[in-house]
C-alpha positions in Angstrom: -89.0 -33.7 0.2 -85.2 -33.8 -0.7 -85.8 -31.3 -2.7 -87.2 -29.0 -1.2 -84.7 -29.0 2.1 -82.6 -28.5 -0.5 -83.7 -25.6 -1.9 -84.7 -24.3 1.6 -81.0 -24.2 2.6 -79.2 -22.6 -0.1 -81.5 -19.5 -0.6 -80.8 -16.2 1.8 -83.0 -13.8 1.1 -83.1 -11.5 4.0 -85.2 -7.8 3.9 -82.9 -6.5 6.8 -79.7 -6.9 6.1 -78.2 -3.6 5.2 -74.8 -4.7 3.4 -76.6 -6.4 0.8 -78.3 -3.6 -0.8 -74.7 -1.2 -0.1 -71.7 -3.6 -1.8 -69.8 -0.6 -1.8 -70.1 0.7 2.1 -69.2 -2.9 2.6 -66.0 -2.8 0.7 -65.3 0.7 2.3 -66.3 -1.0 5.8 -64.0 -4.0 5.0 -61.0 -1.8 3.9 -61.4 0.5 7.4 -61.6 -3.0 9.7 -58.5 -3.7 7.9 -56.7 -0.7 8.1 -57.5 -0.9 11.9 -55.9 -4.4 12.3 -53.0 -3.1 10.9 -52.5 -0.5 12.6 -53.1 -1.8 15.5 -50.3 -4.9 15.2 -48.0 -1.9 14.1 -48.4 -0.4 17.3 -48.4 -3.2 19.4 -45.0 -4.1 17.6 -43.6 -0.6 17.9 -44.5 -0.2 21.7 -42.3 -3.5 22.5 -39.8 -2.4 20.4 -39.2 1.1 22.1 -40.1 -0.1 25.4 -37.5 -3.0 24.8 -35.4 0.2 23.6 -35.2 2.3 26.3 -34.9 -0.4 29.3 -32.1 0.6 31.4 -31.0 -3.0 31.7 -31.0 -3.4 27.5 -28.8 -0.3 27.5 -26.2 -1.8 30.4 -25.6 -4.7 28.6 -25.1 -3.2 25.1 -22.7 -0.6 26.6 -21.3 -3.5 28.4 -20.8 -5.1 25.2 -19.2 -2.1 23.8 -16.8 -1.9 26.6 -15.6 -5.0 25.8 -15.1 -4.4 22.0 -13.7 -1.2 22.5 -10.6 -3.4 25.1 -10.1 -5.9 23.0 -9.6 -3.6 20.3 -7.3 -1.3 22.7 -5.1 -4.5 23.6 -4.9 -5.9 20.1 -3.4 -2.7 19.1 -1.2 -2.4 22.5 0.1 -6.0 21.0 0.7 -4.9 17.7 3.0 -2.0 19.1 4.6 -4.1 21.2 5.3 -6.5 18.5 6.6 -4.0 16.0 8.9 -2.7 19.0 9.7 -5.9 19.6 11.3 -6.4 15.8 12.6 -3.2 15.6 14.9 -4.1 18.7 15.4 -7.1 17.0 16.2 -5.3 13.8 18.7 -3.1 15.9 20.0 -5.9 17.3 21.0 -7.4 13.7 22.2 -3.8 12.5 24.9 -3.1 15.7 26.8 -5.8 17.7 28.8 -4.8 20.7 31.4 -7.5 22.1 33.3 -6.1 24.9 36.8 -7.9 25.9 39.4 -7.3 28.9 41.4 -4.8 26.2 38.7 -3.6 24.0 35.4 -3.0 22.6 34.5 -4.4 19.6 31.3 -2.6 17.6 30.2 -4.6 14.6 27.8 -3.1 12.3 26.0 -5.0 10.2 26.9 -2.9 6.2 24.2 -5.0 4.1 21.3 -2.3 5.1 23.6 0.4 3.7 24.5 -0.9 0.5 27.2 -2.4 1.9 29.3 1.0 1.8 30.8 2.1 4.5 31.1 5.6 3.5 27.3 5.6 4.2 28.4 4.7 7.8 29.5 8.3 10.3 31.3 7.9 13.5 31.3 10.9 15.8 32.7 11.1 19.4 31.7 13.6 22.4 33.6 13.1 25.1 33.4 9.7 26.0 30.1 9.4 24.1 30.2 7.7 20.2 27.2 8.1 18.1 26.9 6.1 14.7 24.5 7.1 12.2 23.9 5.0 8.9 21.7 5.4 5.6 20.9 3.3 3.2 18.6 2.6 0.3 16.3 -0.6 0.0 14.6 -1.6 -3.2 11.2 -3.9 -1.7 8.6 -4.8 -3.7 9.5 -2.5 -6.4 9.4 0.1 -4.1 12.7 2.3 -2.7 12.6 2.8 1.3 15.6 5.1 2.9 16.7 3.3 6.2 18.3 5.7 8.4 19.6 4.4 11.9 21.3 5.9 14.8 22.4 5.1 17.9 24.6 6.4 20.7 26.7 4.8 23.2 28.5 5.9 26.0 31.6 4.6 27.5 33.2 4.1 30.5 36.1 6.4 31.4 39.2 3.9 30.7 38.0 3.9 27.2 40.5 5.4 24.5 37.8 6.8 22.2 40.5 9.3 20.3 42.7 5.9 19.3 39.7 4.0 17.9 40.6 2.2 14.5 38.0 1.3 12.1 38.1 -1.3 8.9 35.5 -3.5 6.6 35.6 -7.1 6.6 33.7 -8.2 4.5 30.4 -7.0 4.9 30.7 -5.6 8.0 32.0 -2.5 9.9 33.9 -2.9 12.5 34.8 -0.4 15.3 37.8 -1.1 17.8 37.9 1.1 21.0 40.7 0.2 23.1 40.8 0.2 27.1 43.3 1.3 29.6 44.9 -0.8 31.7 
């Protein structure tokens, strides 16, 4: 009796079913169910995706976050300038000295930026305006660089600008502006 329960359950024969006598429309049936699926979780996927996409509130925040790139980038650059100013004065500061006494002035330029020469150094007077020009030649990184500086002063009136003297001392430039009394 085994046997034949056996037997009984295994077999499937079947006059109606009409895939069995068509394996290929069952294959093309199979491949068109699948394509469907497919293209259907495509879909499904894309229309979040765009709809995501074009949601006003997406598109706030993102330019929101691009505002806020774009001003940090803004004020990292706004510090770098204002670094780079802030050594340049520095720079000019180590290039030019002025010390200022009851009987003269006293301008000390700094001669190692211009080869320590001060022929390379020209003092011209306008009234009772002074302007000192300088150029020099810098070997950095096996690289030459041409430093030209300038700078104008203007004094008060009691200052003899005609009977300035100027000497070297060492390496340095000095300019001596006597005052009335």
């Amino acid at each position: 009796m085994d046997e034949n329960n056996y037997e009984n359950r295994h077999e499937h024969k079947s006059d109606d079913c009409f895939m069995c006598g068509h394996p290929v429309m069952r294959h093309i049936l199979a491949g068109i169910l699948t394509f469907l699926g497919a293209f259907a979780a495509f879909y499904v996927v894309t229309d979040w995706h765009y709809k995501r996409m074009l949601d006003p509130m997406v598109q706030m925040r993102k330019m929101d976050r691009m505002m806020m790139k774009e001003a940090r980038m803004a004020e990292k650059s706004a510090q770098r300038d204002f670094a780079r100013a802030d050594l340049l004065e520095n720079k000019a500061g180590q290039i030019i000295h002025i010390d200022k006494t009851d009987d003269v002035y006293k301008i000390i330029i700094n001669l190692k930026p211009f080869d320590n020469d001060e022929k390379n150094v020209e003092v011209t007077t306008e009234g009772n305006k002074m302007t000192i020009t300088a150029a020099g030649e810098t070997k950095k990184h096996n690289k030459n660089a041409i430093i030209r500086f300038t700078q104008s002063f203007i004094f008060p009136d009691n200052a003899l600008i005609g009977e300035m003297s100027k000497f070297k001392d060492g390496s340095k430039y000095i300019i001596v502006v006597p005052l009335e009394d």
